[in-house]
ZAMARGU-4260 file (C-alpha; in steps of 0.2 Angstrom, whole numbers, plus 5000, padded with zeros to 4 digits):
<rodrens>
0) 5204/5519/6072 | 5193/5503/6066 | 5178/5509/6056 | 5162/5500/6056 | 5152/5501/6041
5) 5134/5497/6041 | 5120/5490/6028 | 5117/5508/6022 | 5134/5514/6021 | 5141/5496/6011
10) 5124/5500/5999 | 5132/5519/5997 | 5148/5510/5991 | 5148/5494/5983 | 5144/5492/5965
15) 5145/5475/5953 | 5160/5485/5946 | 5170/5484/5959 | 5162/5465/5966 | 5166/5460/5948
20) 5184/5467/5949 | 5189/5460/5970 | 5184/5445/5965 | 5193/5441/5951 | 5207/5449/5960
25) 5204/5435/5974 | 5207/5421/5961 | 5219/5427/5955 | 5229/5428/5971 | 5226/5412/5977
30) 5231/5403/5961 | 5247/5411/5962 | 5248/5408/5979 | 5249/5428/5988 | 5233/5421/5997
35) 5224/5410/6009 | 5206/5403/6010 | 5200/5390/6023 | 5185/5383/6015 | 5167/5388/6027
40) 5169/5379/6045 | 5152/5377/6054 | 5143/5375/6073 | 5127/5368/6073 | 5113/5369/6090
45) 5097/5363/6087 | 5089/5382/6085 | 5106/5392/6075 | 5119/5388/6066 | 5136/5399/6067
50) 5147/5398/6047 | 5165/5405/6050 | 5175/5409/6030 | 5191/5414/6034 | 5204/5421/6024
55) 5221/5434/6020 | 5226/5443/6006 | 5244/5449/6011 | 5243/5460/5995 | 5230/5474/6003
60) 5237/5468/6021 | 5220/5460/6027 | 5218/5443/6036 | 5199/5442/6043 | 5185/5430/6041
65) 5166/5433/6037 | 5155/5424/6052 | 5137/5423/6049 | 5123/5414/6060 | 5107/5405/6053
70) 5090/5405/6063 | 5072/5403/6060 | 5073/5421/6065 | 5085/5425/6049 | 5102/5426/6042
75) 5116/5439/6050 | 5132/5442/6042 | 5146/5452/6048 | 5163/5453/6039 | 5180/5458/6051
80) 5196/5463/6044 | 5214/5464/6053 | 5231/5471/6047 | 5240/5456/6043 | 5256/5464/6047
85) 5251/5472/6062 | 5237/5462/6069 | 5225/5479/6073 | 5207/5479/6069 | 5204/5489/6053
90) 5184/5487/6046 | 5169/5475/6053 | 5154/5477/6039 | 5138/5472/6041 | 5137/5458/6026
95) 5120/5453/6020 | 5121/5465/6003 | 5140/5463/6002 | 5141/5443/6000 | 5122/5444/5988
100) 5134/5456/5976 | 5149/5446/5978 | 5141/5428/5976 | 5135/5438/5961 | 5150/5443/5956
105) 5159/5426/5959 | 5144/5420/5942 | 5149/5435/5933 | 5170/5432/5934 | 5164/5415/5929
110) 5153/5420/5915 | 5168/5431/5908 | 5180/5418/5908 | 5167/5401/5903 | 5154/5409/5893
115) 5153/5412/5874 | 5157/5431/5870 | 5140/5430/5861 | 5129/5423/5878 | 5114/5434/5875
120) 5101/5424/5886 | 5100/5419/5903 | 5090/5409/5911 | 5089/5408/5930 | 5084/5396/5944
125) 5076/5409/5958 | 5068/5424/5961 | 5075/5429/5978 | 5088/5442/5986 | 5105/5431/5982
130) 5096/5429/5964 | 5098/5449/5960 | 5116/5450/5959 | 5117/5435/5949 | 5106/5441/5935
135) 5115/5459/5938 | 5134/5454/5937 | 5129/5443/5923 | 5123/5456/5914 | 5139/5469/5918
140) 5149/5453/5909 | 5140/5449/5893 | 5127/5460/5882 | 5111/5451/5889 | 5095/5454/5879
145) 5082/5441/5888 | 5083/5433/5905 | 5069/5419/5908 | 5067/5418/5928 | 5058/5401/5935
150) 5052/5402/5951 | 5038/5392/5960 | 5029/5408/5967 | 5020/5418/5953 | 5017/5431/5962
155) 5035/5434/5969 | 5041/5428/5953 | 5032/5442/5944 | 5039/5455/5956 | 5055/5449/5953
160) 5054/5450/5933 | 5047/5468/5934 | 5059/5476/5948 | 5074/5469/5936 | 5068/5472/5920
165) 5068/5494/5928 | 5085/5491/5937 | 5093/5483/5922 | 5084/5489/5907 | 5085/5471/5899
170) 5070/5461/5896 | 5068/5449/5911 | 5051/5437/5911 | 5047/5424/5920 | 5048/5407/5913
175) 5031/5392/5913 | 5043/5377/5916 | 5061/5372/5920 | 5062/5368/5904 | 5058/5384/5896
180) 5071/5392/5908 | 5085/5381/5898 | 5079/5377/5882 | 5088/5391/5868 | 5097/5401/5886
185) 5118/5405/5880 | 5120/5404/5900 | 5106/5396/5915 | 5111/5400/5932 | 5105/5391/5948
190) 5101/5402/5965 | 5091/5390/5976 | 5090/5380/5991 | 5086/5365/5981 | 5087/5345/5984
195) 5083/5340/5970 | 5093/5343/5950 | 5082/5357/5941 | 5085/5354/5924 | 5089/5339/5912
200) 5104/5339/5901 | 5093/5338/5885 | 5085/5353/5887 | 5101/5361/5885 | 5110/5368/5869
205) 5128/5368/5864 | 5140/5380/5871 | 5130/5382/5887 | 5139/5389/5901 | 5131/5385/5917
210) 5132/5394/5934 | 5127/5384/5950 | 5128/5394/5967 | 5114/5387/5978 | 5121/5370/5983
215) 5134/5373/5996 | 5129/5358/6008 | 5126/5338/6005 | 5107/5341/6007 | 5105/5352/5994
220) 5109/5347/5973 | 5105/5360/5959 | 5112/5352/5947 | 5112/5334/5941 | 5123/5318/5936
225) 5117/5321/5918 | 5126/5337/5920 | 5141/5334/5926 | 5142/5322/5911 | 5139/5333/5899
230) 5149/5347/5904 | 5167/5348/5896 | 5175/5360/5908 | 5170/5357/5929 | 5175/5374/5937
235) 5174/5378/5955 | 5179/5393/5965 | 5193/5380/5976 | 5194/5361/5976 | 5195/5363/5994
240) 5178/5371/5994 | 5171/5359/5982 | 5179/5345/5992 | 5169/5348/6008 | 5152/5355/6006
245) 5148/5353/5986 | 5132/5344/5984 | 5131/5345/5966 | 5149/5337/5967 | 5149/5325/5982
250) 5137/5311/5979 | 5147/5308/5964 | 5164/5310/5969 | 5160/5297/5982 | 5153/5285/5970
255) 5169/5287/5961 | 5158/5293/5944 | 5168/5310/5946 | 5187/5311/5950 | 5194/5327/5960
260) 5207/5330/5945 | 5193/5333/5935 | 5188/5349/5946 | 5197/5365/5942 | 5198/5381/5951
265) 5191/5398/5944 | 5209/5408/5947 | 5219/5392/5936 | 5207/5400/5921 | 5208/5417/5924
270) 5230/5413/5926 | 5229/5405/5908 | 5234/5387/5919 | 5218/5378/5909 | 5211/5385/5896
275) 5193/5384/5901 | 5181/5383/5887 | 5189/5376/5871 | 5176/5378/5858 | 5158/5387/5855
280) 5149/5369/5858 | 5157/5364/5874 | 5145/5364/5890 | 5156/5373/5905 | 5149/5373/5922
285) 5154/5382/5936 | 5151/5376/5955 | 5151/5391/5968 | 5153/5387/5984 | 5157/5404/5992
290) 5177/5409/5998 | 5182/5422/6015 | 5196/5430/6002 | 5179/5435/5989 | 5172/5444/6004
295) 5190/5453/6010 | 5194/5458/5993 | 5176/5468/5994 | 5178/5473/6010 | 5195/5481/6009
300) 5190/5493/5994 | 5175/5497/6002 | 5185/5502/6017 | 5195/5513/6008 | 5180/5523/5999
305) 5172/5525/6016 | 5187/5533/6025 | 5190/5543/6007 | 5170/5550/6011 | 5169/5550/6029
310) 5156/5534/6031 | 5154/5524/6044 | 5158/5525/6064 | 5173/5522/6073 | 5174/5507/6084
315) 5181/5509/6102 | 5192/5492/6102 | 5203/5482/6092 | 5216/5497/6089
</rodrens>
């Protein structure tokens, strides 16, 4: 029977380890062409907005999609999975803390594969929910010993520093300026909703390796021109992805100061296709849009550990 798994149940069984590890697996897969990914469709009313991701991974016989809908009211997520040989229902998961870990997780494949072996300081863009998985999968990659946090409520911000410094055990403190974020970080990471570039080229050092994750629409742009230029290796999770609904990417794609065969996907790295970073100096940036197979290769793990522990509740269609 189909299971349904629900908030507390996915919180019972996910862990970055296994986020870290499906997603990478989903990279890998589509680079060697054993999966598909149709980059995020969306349906717009004045009040709500419905986002569709869909996706198969013919390897754990899943094809499904994640749907979400956005409202003044909030954000809900659910994630379905079918057998892709037999067409049946297998696992609907309530989704809010599955795709914050796996969006983490997408940063931290990055960060293993980009990032100098030796990154020991992070500094972050954002002090919210999506913002916690990147700091923790981050930290499951490299051996971090200081992350500087900037965002523009001090009281939140302040909160955030001290429930991850406990969860984490690593120095985490929030940072006076944008500038102080980048200046001497191995690694900065954006999580925002912003419309405007955050930081300056300038401020950052050789043999940065940048992750951007907030900039998944036209309106919104983490990361600026300056950048791009500065960045030796442009990474994104797909090209098709990027293509559509890269903000950070778009403007200047358009204008022609970027080229799409200057974008490469994640799973060509991890594959040995591109090398990736060629040297401790280069500035690597990695452009996360967000993919269905990222959210299928998590659910179909954590549908196995529930049926091995007897979570979740069986649902009375889709057999």
């Amino acid at each position: 029977m189909p299971l349904f798994l629900n908030e507390t149940d996915v919180g019972a069984l996910l862990t970055m380890p296994l986020a870290l590890e499906a997603v990478e697996e989903a990279h890998r897969e589509l680079t060697l062409g054993r999966a598909v990914d149709i980059p995020r469709q969306r349906t717009r009313l004045p009040q709500t907005a419905l986002h569709i991701l869909q996706g198969a991974l013919p390897a754990h016989d899943a094809i499904g999609y994640k749907a979400y809908t956005s409202n003044r009211s909030g954000v809900r997520f659910l994630v379905h999975v079918f057998s892709a040989s037999s067409g049946a229902l297998r696992v609907v998961l309530a989704a809010d803390r599955l795709g914050m870990m796996r969006t983490g997780a997408a940063s931290g494949v990055a960060t293993r594969w980009l990032a100098r072996p030796d990154a020991q300081t992070l500094g972050v863009f954002g002090a919210g929910w999506q913002a916690e998985g990147h700091i923790e999968a981050i930290a499951a990659v490299r051996p971090l010993r200081l992350v500087k946090v900037y965002a523009r409520n001090a009281e939140c911000l302040n909160a955030f520093c001290a429930k991850m410094s406990e969860r984490l055990q690593i120095k985490v403190m929030a940072a006076a300026s944008p500038e102080e974020t980048v200046r001497d970080s191995d690694i900065v990471g954006t999580v925002t909703t912003s419309a405007a570039p955050l930081f300056e080229a300038k401020w950052l050092s050789p043999g940065t390796h940048i992750n951007a994750a907030g900039s998944n629409s036209l309106i919104r742009r983490e990361i600026g021109e300056d950048v791009l230029k500065a960045s030796r290796a442009i990474v994104v999770d797909s090209v098709d992805s990027a293509l559509k609904e890269a903000g950070d990417l778009l403007p200047w794609l358009e204008k022609g100061r970027l080229s799409e065969r200057q974008l490469v996907e994640l799973g060509d790295v991890i594959v040995g296709l591109h090398p990736g970073r060629t040297s401790p100096d280069e500035i690597t940036l990695f452009e996360s849009q967000g993919m269905a197979i990222q959210d299928i290769a998590v659910a179909v793990r954590l549908e196995a550990l529930a049926r091995e522990r007897g979570l979740g509740v069986e649902l009375p269609y889709g057999s």
